[in-house]
C-alpha positions as CSV (number, residue, x, y, z in Angstrom):
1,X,-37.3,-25.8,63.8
2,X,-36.5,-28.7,61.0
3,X,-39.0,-29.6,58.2
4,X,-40.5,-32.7,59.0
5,X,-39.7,-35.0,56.1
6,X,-40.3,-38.8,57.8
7,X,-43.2,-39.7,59.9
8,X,-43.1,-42.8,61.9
9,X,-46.8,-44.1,63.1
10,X,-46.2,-46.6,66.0
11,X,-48.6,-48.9,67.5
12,X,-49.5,-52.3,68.9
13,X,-51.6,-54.8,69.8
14,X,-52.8,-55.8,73.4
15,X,-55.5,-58.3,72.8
16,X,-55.8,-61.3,70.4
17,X,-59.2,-60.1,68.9
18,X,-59.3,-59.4,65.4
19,X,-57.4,-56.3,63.9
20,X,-58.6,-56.1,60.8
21,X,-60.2,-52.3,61.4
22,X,-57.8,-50.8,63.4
23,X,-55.3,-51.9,60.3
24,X,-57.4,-50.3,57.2
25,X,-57.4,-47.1,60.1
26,X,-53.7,-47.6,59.7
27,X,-53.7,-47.6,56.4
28,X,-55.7,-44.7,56.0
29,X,-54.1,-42.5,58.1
30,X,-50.6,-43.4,56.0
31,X,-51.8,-42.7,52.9
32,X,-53.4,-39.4,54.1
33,X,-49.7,-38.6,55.2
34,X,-48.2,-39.6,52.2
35,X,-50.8,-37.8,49.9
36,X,-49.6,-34.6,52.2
37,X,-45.7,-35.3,50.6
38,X,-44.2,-36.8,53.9
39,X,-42.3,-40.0,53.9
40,X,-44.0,-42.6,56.2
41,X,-43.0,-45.9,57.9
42,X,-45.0,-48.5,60.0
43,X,-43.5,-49.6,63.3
44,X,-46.8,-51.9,64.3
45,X,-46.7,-54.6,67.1
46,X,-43.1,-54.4,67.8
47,X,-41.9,-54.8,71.8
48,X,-43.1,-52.3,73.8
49,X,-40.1,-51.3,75.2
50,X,-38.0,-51.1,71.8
51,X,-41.0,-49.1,71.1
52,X,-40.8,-46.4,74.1
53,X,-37.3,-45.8,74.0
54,X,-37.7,-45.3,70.4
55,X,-40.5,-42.9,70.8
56,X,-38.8,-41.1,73.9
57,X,-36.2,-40.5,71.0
58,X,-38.3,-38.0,68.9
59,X,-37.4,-35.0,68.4
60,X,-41.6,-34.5,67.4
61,X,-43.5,-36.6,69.3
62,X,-47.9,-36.1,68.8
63,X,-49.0,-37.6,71.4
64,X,-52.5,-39.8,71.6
65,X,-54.9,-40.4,74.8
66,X,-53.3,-43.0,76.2
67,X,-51.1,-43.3,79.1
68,X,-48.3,-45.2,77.4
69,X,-48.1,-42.1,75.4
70,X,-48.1,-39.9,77.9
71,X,-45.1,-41.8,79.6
72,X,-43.6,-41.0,76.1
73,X,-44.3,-37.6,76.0
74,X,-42.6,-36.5,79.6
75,X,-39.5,-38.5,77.9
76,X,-39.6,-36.4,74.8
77,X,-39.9,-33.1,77.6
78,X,-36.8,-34.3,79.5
79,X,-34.9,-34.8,76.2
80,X,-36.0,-31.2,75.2
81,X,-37.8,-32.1,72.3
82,X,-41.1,-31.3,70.9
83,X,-44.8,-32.4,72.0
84,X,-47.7,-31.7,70.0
């Protein structure tokens, strides 16, 4: 298996509430990865679909609770790629 050098965090918004939370989550959780010597990038509120065939792409895919990213991680399967 390959060292992991880049991590990607992708995510979006569905509603038009405020974001301001989920972004200093975001934020967070980036500068924990950097901290850890990995290289990080944003992909936040992009179209969904640019999104899932990007994902489906991975070659390590961590999968959350949601069903979008479950759709994602059957892709990543079928490509013979890694789920965590």
């Amino acid at each position: 298996m390959e060292k992991i050098k880049k991590i990607t965090i992708v995510s979006g918004y569905h509603t038009n509430e405020d974001h301001t939370r989920s972004e200093v989550y975001l934020k967070k959780i980036k500068q924990f990865i950097e901290k850890n010597n990995f290289e990080v990038t944003m992909r936040i509120n992009n179209n969904p679909d640019d999104d899932f065939v990007f994902m489906s792409n991975s070659k390590i895919f961590m999968k959350s609770g949601g069903g979008f990213s479950k759709l994602v991680s059957e892709m990543v399967k079928k490509n013979n790629n890694l789920v965590l």
